[in-house]
C-alpha positions as YAML, in Angstrom:
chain: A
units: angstrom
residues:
- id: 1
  name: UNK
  ca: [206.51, -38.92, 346.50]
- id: 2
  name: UNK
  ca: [204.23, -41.54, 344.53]
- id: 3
  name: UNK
  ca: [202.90, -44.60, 345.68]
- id: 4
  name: UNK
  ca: [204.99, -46.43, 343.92]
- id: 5
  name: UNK
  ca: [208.00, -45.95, 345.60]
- id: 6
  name: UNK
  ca: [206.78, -46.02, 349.27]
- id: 7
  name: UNK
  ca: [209.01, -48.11, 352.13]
- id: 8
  name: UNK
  ca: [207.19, -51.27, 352.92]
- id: 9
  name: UNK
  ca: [205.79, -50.99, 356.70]
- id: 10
  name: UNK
  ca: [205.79, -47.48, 356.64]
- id: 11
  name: UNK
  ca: [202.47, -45.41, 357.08]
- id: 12
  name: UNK
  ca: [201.76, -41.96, 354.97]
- id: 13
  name: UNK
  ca: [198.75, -39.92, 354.27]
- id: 14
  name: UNK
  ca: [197.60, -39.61, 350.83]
- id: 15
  name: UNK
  ca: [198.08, -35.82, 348.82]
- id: 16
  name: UNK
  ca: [196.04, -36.47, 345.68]
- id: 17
  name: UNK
  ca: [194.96, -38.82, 343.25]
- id: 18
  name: UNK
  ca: [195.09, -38.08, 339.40]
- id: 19
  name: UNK
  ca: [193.15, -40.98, 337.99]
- id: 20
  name: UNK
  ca: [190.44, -41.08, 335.40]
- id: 21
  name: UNK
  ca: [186.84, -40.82, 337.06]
- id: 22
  name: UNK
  ca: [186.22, -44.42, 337.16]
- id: 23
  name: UNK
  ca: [188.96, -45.59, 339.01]
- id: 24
  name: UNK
  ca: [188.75, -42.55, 341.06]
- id: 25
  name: UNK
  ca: [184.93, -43.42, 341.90]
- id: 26
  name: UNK
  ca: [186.26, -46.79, 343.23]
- id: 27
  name: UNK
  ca: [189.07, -46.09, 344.47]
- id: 28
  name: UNK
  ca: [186.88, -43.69, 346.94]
- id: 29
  name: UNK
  ca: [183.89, -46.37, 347.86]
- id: 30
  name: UNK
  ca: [186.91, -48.37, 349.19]
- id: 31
  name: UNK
  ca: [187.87, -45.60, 351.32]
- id: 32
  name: UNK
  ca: [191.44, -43.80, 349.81]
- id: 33
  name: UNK
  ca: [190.39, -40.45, 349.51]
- id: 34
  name: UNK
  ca: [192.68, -37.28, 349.84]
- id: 35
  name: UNK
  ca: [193.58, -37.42, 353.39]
- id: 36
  name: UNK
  ca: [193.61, -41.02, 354.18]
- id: 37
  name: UNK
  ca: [196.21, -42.54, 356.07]
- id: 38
  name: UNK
  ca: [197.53, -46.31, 354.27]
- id: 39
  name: UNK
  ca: [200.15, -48.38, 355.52]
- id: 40
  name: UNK
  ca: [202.12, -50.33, 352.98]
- id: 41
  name: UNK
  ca: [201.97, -54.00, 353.44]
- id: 42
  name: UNK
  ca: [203.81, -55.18, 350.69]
- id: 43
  name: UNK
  ca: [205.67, -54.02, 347.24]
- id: 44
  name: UNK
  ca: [206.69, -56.38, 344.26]
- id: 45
  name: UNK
  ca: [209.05, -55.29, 341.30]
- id: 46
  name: UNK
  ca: [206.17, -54.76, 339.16]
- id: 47
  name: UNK
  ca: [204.92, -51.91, 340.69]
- id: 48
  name: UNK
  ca: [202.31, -53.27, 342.45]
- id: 49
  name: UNK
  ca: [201.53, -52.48, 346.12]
- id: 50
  name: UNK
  ca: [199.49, -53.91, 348.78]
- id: 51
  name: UNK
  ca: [197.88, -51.53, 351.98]
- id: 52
  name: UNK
  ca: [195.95, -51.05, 354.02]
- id: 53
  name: UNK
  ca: [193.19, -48.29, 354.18]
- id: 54
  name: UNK
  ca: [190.79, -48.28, 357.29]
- id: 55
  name: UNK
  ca: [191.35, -52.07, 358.26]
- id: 56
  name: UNK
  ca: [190.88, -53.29, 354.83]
- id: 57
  name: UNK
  ca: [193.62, -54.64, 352.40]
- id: 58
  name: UNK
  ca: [193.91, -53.72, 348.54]
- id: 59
  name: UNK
  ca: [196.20, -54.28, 345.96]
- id: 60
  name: UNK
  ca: [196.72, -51.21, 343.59]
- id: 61
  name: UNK
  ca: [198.75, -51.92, 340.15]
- id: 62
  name: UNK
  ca: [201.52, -50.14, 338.54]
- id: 63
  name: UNK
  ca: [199.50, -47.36, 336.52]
- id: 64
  name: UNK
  ca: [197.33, -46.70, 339.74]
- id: 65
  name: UNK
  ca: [200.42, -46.43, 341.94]
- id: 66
  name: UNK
  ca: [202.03, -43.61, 339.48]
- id: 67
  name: UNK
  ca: [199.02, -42.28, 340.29]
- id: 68
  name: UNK
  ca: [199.14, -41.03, 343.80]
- id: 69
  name: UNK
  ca: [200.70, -38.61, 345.52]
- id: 70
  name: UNK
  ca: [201.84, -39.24, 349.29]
- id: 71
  name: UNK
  ca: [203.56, -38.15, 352.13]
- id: 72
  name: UNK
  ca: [204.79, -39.58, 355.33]
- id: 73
  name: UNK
  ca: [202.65, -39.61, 358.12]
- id: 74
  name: UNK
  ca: [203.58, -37.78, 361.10]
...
């Protein structure tokens, strides 16, 4: 499942991330690396998502949300 289309209060660990190096770079100093549990906070109809990665909160946009590959967490 992508990013994109996770439930809104639900929690799932991340598979893999297929971004270009930059974002990927950033994406990792914030702390979503392969792995990482996020809980979803918030969706809108754009695309965009809002979670929450090791008591921070981020908003990723459409393209980076394609992006990632998740599962639920267990």
């Amino acid at each position: 499942m992508i990013l994109k289309d996770a439930k809104v209060g639900s929690q799932y660990l991340v598979e893999s991330l297929k971004l270009d190096r930059v974002t990927m770079s950033r994406l990792e100093a914030l702390g979503l690396t392969k792995g990482t549990t996020i809980k979803i906070l918030n969706r809108n109809r754009s695309g965009s998502v809002i979670i929450m990665v090791r008591g921070s909160r981020f908003a990723l946009g459409n393209k980076i949300t394609e992006a990632i590959q998740i599962r639920e967490a267990s």
